[in-house]
DOKOLLO-183303 format. One record per residue (C-alpha): x, y, z; residue number from 1. Coordinates in steps of 0.001 Angstrom, whole numbers, m for minus. Layout:
<nodes>
u = X v = Y w = Z seq = NUM
...
</nodes>
This chain:
<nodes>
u = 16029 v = m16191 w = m20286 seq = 1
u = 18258 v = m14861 w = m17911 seq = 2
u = 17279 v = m11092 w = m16745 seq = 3
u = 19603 v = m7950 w = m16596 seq = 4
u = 17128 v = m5443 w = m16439 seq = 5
u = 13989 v = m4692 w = m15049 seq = 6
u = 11105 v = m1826 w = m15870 seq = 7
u = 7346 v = m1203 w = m15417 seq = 8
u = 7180 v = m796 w = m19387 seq = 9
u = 10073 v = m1473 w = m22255 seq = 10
u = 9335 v = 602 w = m25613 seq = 11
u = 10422 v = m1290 w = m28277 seq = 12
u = 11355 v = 1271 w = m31488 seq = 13
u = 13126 v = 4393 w = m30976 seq = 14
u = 11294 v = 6385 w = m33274 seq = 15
u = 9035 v = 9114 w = m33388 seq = 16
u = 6002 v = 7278 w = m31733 seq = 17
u = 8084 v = 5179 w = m29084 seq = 18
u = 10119 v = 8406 w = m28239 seq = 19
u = 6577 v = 10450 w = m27454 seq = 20
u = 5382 v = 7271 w = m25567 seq = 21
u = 8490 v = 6322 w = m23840 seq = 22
u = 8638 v = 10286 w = m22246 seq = 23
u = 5674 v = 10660 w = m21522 seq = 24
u = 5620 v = 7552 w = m19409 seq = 25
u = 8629 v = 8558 w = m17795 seq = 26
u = 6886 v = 11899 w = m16737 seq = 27
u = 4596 v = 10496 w = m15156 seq = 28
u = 6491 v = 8261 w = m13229 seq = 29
u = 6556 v = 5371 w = m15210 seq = 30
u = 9943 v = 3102 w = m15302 seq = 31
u = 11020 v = 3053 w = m18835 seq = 32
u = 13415 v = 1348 w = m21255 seq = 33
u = 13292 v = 2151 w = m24566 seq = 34
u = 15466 v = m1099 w = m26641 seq = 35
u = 16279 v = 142 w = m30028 seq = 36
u = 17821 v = m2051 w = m32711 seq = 37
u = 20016 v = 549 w = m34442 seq = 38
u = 23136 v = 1686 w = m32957 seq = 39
u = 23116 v = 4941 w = m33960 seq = 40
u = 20345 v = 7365 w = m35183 seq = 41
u = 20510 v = 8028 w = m39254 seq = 42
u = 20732 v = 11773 w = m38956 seq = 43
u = 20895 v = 12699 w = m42627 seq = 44
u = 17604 v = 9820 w = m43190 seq = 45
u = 14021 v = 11193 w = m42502 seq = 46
u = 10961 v = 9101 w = m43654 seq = 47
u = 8149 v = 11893 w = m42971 seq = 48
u = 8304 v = 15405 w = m43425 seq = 49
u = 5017 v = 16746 w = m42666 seq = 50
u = 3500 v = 17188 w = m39324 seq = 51
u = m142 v = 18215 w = m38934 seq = 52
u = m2310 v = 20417 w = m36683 seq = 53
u = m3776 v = 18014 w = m34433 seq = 54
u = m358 v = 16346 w = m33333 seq = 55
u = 985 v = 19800 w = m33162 seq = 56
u = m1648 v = 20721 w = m30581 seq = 57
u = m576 v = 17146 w = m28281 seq = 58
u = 2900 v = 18299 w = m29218 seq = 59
u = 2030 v = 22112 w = m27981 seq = 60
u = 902 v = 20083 w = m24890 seq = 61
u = 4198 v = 18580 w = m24139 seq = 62
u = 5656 v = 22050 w = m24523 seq = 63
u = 7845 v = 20764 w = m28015 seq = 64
u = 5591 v = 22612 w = m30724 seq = 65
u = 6659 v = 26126 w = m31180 seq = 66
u = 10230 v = 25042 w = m30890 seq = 67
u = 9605 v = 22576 w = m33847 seq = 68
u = 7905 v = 24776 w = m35788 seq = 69
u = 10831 v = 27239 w = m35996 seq = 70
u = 12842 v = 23946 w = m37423 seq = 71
u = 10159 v = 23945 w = m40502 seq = 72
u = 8371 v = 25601 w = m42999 seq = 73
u = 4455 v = 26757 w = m42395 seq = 74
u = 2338 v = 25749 w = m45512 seq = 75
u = m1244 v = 26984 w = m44925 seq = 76
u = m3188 v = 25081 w = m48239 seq = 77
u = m2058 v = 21608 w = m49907 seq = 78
u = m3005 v = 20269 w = m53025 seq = 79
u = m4397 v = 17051 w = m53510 seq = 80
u = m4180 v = 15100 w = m56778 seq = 81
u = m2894 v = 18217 w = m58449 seq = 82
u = m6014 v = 19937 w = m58743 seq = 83
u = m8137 v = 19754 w = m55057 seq = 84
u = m6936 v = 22147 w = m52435 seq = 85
u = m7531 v = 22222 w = m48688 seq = 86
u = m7229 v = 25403 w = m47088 seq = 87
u = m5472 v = 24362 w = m43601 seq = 88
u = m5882 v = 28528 w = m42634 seq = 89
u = m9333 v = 27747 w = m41850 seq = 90
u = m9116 v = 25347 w = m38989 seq = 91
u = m9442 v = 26427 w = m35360 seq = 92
u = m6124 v = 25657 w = m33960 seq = 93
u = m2942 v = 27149 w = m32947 seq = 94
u = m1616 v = 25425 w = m36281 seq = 95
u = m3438 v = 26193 w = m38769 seq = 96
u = m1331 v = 24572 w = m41380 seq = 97
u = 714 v = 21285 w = m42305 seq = 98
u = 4662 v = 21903 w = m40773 seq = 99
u = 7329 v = 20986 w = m43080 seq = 100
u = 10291 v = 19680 w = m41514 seq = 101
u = 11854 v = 16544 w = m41783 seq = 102
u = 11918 v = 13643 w = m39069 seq = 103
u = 14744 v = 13473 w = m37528 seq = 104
u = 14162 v = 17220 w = m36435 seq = 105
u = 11279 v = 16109 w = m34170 seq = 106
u = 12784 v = 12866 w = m32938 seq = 107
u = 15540 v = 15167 w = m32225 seq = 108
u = 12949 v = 17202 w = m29787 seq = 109
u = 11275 v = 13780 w = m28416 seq = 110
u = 14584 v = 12260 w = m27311 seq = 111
u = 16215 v = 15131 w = m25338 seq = 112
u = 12412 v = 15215 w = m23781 seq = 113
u = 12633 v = 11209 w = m23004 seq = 114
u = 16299 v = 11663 w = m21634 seq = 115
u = 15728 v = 14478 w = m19482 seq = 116
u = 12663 v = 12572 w = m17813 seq = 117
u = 14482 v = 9363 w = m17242 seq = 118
u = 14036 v = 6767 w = m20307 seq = 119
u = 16823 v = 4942 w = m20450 seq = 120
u = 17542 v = 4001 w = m24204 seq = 121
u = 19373 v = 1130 w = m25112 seq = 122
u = 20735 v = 838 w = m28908 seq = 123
u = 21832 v = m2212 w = m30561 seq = 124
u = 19456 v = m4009 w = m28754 seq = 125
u = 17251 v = m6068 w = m31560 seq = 126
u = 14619 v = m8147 w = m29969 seq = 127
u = 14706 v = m12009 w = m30717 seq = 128
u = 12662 v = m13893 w = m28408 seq = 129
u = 9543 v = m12446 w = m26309 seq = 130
u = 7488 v = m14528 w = m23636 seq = 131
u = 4343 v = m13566 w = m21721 seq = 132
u = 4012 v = m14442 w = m17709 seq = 133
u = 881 v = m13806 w = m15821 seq = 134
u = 2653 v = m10694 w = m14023 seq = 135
u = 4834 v = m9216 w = m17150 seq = 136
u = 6837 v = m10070 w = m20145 seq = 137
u = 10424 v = m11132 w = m20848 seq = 138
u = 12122 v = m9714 w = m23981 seq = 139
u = 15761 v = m10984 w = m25207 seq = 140
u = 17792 v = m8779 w = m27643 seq = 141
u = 21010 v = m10088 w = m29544 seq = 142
u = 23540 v = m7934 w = m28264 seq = 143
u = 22189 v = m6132 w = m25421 seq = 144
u = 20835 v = m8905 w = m22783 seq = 145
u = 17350 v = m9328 w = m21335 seq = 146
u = 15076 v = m7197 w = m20233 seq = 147
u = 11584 v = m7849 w = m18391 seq = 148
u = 8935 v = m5186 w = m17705 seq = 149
u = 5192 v = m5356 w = m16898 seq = 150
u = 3998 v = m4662 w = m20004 seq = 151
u = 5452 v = m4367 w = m23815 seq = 152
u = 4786 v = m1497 w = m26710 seq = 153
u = 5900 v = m2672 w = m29789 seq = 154
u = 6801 v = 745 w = m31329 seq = 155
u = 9090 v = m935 w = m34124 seq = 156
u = 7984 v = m430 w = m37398 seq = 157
u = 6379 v = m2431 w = m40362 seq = 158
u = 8661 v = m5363 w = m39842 seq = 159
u = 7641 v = m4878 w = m36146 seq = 160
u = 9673 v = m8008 w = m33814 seq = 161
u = 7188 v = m7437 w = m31366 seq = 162
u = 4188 v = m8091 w = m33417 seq = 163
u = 5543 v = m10945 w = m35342 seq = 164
u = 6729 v = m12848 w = m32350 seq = 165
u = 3338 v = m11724 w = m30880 seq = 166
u = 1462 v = m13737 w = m33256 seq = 167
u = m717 v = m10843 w = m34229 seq = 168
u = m1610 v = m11078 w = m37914 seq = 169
u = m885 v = m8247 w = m40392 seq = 170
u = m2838 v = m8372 w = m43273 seq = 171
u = m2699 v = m6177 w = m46478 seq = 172
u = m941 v = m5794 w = m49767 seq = 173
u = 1157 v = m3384 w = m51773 seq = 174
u = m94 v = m458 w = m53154 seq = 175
u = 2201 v = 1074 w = m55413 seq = 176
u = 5638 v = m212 w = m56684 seq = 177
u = 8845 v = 644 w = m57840 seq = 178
u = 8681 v = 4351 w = m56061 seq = 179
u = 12074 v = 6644 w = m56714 seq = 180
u = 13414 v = 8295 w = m53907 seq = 181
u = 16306 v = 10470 w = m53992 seq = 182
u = 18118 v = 13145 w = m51300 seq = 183
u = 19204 v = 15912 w = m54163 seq = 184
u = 20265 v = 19667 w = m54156 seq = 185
u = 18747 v = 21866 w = m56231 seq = 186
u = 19936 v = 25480 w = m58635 seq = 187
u = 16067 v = 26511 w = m58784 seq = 188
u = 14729 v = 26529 w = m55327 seq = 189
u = 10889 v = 26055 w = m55415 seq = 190
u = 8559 v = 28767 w = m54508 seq = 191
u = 6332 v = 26513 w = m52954 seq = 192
u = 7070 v = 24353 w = m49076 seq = 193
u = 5700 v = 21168 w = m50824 seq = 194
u = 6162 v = 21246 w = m54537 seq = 195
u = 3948 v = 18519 w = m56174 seq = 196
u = 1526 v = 17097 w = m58935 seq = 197
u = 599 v = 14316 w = m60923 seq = 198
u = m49 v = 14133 w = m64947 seq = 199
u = m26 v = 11058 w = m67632 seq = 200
u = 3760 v = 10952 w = m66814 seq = 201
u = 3333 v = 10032 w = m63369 seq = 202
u = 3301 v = 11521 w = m59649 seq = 203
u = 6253 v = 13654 w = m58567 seq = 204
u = 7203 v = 15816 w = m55345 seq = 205
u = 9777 v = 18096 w = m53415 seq = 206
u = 10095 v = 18665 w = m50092 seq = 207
u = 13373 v = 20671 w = m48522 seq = 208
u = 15028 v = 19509 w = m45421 seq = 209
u = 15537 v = 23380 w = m44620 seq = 210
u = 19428 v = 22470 w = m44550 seq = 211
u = 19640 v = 22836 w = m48879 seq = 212
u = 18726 v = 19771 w = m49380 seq = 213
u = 15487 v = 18175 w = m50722 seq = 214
u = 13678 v = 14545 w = m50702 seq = 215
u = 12826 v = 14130 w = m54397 seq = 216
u = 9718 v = 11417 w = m54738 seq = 217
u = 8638 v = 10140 w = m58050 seq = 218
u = 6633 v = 7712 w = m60138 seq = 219
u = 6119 v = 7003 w = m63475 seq = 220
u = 2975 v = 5718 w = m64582 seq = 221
u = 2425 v = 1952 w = m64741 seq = 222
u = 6128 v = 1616 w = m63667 seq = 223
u = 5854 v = m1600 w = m61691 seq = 224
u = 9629 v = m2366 w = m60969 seq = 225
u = 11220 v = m4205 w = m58228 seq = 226
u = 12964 v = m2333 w = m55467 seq = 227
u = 15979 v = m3592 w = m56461 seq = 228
u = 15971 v = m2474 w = m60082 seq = 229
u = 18615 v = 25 w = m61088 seq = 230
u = 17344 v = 3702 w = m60954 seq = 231
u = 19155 v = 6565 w = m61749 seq = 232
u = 19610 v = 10586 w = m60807 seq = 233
u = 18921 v = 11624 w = m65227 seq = 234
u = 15306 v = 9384 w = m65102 seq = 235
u = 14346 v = 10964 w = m61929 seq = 236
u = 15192 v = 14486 w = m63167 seq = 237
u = 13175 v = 13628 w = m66579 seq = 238
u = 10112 v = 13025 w = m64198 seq = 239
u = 10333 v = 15825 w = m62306 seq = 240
u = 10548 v = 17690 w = m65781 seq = 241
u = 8006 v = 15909 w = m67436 seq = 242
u = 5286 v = 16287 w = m64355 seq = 243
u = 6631 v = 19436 w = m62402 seq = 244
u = 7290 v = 21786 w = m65223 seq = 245
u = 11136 v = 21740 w = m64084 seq = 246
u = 13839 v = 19628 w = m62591 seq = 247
u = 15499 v = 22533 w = m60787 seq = 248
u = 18983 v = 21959 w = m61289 seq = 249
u = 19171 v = 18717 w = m59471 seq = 250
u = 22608 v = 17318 w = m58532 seq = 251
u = 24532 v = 15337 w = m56369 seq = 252
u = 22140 v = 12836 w = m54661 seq = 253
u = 23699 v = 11612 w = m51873 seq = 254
u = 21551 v = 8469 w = m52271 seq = 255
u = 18866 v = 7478 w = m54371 seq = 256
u = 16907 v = 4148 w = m54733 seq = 257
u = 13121 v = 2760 w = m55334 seq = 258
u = 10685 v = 1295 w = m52698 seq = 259
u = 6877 v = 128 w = m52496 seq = 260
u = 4355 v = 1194 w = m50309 seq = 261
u = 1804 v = m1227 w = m48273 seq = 262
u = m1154 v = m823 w = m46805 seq = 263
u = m1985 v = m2930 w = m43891 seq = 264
u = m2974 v = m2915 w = m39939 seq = 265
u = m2573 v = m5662 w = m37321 seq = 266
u = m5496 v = m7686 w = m36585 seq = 267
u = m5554 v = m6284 w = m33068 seq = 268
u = m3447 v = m3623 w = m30936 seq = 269
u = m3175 v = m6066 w = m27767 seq = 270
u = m2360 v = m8975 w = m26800 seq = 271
u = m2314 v = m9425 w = m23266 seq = 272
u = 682 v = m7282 w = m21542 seq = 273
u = 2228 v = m6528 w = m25077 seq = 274
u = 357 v = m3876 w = m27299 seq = 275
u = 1655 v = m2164 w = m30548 seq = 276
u = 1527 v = 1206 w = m31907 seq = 277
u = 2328 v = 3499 w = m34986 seq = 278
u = 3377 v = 1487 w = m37779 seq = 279
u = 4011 v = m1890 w = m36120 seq = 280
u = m13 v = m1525 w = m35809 seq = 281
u = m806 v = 23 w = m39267 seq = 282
u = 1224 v = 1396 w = m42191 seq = 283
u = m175 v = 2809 w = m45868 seq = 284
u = 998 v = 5296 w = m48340 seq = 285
u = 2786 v = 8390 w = m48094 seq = 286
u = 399 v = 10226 w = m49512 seq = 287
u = m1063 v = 13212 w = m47303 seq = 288
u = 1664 v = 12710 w = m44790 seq = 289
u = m492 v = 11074 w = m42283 seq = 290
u = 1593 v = 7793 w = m41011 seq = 291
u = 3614 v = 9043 w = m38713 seq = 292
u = 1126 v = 11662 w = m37114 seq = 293
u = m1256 v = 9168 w = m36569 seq = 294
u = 1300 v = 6762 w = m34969 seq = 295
u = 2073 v = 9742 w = m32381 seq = 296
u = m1105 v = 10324 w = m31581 seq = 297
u = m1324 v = 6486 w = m31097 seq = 298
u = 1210 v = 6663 w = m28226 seq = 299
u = m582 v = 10050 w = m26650 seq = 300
u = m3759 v = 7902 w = m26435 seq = 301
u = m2410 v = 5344 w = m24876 seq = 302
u = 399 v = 6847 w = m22701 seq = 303
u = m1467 v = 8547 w = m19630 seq = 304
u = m3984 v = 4702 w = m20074 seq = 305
u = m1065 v = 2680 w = m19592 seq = 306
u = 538 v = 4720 w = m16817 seq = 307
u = m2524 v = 5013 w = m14897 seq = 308
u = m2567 v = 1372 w = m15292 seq = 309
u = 927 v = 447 w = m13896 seq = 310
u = 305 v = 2694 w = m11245 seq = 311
u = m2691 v = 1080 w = m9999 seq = 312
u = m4967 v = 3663 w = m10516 seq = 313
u = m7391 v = 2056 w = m12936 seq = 314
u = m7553 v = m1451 w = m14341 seq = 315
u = m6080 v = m3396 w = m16989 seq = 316
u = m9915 v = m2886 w = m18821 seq = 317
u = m8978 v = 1126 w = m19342 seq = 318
u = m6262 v = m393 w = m22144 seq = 319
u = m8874 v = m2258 w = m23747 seq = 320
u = m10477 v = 1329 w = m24843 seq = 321
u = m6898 v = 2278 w = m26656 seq = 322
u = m7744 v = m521 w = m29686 seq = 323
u = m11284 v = 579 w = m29318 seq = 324
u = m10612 v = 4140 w = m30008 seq = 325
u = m7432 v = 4041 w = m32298 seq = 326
u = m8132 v = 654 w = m34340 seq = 327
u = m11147 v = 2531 w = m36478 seq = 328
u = m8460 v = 5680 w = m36202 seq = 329
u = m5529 v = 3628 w = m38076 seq = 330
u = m8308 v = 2163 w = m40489 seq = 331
u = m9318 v = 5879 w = m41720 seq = 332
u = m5847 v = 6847 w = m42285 seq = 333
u = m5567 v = 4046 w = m44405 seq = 334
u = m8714 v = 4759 w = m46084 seq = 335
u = m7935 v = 8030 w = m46602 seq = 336
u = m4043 v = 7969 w = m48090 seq = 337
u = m5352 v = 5081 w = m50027 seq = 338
u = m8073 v = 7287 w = m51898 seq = 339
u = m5722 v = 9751 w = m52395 seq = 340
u = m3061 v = 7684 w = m53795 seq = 341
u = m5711 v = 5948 w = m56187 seq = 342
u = m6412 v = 9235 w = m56710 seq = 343
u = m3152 v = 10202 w = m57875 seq = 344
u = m2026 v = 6562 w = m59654 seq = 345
u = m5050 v = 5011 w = m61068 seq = 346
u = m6307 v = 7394 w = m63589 seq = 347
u = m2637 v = 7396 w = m65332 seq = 348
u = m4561 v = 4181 w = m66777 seq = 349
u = m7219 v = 5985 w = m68506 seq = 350
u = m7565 v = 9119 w = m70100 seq = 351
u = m11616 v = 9480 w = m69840 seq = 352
u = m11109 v = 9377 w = m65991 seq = 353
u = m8087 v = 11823 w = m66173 seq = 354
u = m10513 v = 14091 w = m67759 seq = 355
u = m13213 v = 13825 w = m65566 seq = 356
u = m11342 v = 14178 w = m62704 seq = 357
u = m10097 v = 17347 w = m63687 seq = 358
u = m13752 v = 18308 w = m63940 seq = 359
u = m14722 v = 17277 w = m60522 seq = 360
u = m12102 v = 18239 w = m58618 seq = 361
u = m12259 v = 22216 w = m59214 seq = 362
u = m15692 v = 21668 w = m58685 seq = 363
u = m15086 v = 19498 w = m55225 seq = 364
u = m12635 v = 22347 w = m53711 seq = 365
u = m15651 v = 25212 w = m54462 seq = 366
u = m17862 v = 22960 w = m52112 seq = 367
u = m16636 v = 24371 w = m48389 seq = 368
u = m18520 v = 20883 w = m46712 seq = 369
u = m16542 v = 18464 w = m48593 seq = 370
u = m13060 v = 20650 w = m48655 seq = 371
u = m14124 v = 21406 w = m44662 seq = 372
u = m14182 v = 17036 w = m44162 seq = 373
u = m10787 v = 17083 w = m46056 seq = 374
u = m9508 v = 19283 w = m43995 seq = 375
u = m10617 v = 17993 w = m40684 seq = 376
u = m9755 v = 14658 w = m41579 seq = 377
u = m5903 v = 15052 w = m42722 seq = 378
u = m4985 v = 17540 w = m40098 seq = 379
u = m6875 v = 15055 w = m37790 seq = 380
u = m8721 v = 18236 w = m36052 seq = 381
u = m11564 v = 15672 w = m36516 seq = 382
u = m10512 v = 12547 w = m35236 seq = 383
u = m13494 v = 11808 w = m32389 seq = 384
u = m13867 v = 8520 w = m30184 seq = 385
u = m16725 v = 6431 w = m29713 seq = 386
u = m19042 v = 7901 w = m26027 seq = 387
u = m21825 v = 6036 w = m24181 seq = 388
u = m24951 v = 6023 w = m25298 seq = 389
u = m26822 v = 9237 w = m23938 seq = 390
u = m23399 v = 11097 w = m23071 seq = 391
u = m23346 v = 14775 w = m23755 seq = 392
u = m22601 v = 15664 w = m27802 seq = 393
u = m19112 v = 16843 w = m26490 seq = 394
u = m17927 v = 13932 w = m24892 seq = 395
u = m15248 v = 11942 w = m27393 seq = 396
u = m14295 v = 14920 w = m29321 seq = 397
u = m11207 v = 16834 w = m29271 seq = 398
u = m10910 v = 19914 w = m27310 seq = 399
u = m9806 v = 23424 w = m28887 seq = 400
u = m6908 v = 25396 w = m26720 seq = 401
u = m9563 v = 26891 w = m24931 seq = 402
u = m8330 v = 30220 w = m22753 seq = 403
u = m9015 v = 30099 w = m19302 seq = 404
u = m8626 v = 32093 w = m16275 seq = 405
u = m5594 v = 33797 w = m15604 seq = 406
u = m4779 v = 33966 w = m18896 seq = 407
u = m3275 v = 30491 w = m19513 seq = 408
u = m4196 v = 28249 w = m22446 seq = 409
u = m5763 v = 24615 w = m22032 seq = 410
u = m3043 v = 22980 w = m23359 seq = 411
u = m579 v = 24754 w = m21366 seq = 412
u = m2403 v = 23626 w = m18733 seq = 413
u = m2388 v = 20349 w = m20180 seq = 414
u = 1295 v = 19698 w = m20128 seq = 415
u = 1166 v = 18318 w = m16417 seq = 416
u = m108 v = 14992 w = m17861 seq = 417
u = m3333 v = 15301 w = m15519 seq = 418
u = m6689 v = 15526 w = m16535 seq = 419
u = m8268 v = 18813 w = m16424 seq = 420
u = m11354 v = 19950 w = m15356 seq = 421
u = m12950 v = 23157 w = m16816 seq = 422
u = m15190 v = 24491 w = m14766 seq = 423
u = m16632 v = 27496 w = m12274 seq = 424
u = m15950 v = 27363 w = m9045 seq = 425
u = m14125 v = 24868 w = m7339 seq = 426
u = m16496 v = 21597 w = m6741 seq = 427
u = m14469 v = 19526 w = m5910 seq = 428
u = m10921 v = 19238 w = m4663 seq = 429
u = m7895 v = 18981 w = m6656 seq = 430
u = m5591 v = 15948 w = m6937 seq = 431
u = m2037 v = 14807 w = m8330 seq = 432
u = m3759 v = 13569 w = m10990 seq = 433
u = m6816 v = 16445 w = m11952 seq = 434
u = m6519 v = 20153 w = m11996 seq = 435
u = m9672 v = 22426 w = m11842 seq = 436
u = m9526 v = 25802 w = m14033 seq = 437
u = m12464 v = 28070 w = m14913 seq = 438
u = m13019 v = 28844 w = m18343 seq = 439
u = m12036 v = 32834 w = m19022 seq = 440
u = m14770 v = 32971 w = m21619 seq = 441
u = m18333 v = 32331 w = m21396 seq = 442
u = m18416 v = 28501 w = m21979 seq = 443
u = m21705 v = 27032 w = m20964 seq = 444
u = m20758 v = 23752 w = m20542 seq = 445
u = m18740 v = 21648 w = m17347 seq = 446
u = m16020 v = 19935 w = m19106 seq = 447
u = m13458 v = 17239 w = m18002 seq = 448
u = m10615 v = 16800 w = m20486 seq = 449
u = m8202 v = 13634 w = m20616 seq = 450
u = m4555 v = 14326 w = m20895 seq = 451
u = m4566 v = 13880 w = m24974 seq = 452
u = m6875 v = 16310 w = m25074 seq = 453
u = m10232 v = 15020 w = m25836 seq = 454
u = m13241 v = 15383 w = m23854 seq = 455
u = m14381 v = 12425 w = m20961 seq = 456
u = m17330 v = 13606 w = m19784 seq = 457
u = m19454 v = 17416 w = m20302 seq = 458
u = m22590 v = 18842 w = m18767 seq = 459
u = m24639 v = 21531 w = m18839 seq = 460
u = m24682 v = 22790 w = m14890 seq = 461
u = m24061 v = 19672 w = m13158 seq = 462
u = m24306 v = 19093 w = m9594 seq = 463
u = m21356 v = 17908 w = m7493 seq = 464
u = m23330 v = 14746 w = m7308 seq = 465
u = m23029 v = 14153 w = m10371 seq = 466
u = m19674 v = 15870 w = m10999 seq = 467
u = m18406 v = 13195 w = m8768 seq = 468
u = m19772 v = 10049 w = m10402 seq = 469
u = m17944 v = 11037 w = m13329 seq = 470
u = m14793 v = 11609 w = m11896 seq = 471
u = m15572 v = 8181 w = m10061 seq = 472
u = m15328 v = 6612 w = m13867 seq = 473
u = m11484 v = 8155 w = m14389 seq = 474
u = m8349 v = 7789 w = m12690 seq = 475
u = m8178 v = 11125 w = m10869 seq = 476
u = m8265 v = 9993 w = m7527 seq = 477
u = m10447 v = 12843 w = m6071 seq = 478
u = m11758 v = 11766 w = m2550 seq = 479
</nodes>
């Protein structure tokens, strides 16, 4: 291959996740090209709509999440299968709700913040051919050249280039079929942000694009169509009818069409210098909106690893931890939108289950411990990584925006990309790559954050001794 361009990482996959990942490289110094295969962005297409209180908070971090939520609608409870609601109002967050707002809003966001810290983006550029060397890895596009960088993120999508000419295996099967899918206006405007439920009929939803239109989602029971099969704007409408109560008036879809949703997840996140993310490493249903959050906090995870990495400040065995922490990650979310889709789908099939589910489920939501594990788990408030045996019950978890002196917020503080350590006094000098703060509260315990947010290493009045063998285990580079 002959090389016309050089970088310390290429991004492969201009969307939401390799957008996040690709900037927040660049900010921290990282050379970055982002390849894209599509020439131009689909501005009236948008796969997700709803973004959730923990990638909020990373967002809130990169200074993007009060200016998206103005884009969106706020809905503070959800209902699952119809009948089970989580009450999002009761988290402790800045967010205390799912956003509504449709995906090319925050892409939008993520590639003015890419541009503006130096990504250069490259469109038309669809990788063919990708070869590993012991110092980086060559990529060749049709139509844009070749490019070379140290390492790879295959940020492409289900058909993912990068993983497939990776040789990393992706395993799973379909879930649902023959899906309708429709961009419609509406006469009746909802009441409701997300207007959904499922009955005999089948599963149906709205969701507005906060410009007048509306994605229009349904299924009808044991439909099992191709994707291909003719589908048309008067049986959609008699869906929505038949399971929402009302079609609304809709008209003039500017497109409609069916799909099928998958649920599967790579075999492994890295292979040598190349390593995947969002839904190149793990894709599932729609249901409970959590594919593309979980792909975003996939690149936050990994972003301030891999720069640290290129820049020499740890080694290559601080990536290994990114499939450690976010494989068992991307398997819950598929756990967890596949329950809810059985939820929704397989008791069409039998009437004694629909009944008893509609006994259960009031029941479930009067439980706070099971609605509270709901809740934690879609907003991904509870998402936790694995900690060393005998580490402190803090360490691994995700860290509140905590108010500390001054009157700043944590993830204010957070937005520097360094990590931070909260703490009283000042024990130890500051560096380019760890600020100090003291807590403004009365928190008991010594904590040192990572840049996504979640806790390295806490102690209970620690001396600098031992402050500074756990900065030792980081990439901080406090002497």
């Amino acid at each position: 291959m002959h090389m016309t361009e050089a970088a310390d990482v290429l991004v492969v996959g201009a969307g939401p996740t390799g957008l996040l990942l690709a900037g927040d490289l660049a900010a921290a110094g990282v050379r970055v090209t982002l390849l894209e295969r599509r020439r131009h962005a689909d501005a009236n297409l948008t796969r997700a709509f709803a973004v959730h209180a923990r990638t909020l908070e990373v967002l809130d971090a990169r200074g993007l999440a009060d200016e998206l939520v103005a884009l969106g609608r706020t809905a503070p409870v959800v209902g699952v299968f119809g009948k089970l609601e989580l009450h999002l109002h009761r988290l402790r967050t800045r967010f205390p709700f799912v956003l509504i707002t449709p995906q090319y809003n925050l892409e939008g966001l993520l590639e003015r913040r890419a541009l503006d810290a130096g990504v250069r983006i490259v469109r038309g550029a669809e990788v063919v051919a990708l070869r590993q060397r012991d110092d980086g890895v060559e990529v060749e596009t049709a139509g844009q050249g070749s490019f070379s960088g140290r390492y790879v993120v295959g940020c492409d999508g289900v058909r993912s280039a990068v993983r497939r000419l990776t040789g990393i295996g992706f395993p799973g099967r379909s879930v649902v079929r023959s899906v309708m899918l429709a961009d419609v206006r509406l006469k009746d405007i909802p009441a409701e942000a997300v207007t959904t439920n499922s009955n005999e009929y089948g599963f149906a939803s709205l969701v507005p694009f906060g410009d007048g239109w509306y994605r229009a989602i349904g299924w009808v029971a044991g439909d099992d169509r191709p994707d291909d099969a003719p589908v048309t704007a008067e049986e959609l409408a008699g869906l929505l009818l038949r399971v929402l109560g009302s079609d609304y008036g809709m008209h003039d879809p500017r497109w409609i069409s069916r799909f099928h949703s998958d649920e599967r997840q790579a075999v492994r996140y890295r292979e040598g210098r190349v390593l995947l993310a969002g839904d190149a490493a793990h894709v599932h249903s729609p249901a409970g909106g959590m594919g593309m959050n979980t792909g975003l906090q996939d690149a936050v995870n990994l972003s301030w690893k891999l720069a640290a990495v290129v820049q020499e400040r740890a080694g290559e065995q601080l990536l290994d931890s990114y499939e450690q922490e976010r494989y068992p990650v991307g398997k819950q979310a598929l756990r967890v939108s596949g329950s809810i889709t059985r939820g929704v789908l397989g008791t069409r099939r039998s009437g004694r289950l629909r009944r008893l589910r509609g006994l259960v489920l009031p029941l479930v939501s009067r439980v706070s411990s099971l609605t509270a594990l709901g809740e934690r788990l879609l907003s991904g408030i509870g998402i936790a990584y694995p900690a060393p045996r005998g580490s402190h019950r803090l360490t691994g978890h995700r860290v509140p925006d905590l108010r500390l002196a001054g009157g700043r917020r944590l993830y204010e503080v957070l937005r520097d990309g360094r990590f931070v350590l909260v703490t009283r006094g000042r024990p130890v000098p500051e560096s380019e790559w760890l600020h100090i703060a003291a807590p403004a509260g009365s928190l008991r315990s010594t904590l040192l954050i990572r840049p996504d947010g979640h806790i390295a290493w806490a102690a209970e009045d620690p001396d600098t001794g031992q402050l500074r063998a756990a900065l030792d285990r980081w990439p901080v580079a406090v002497r």
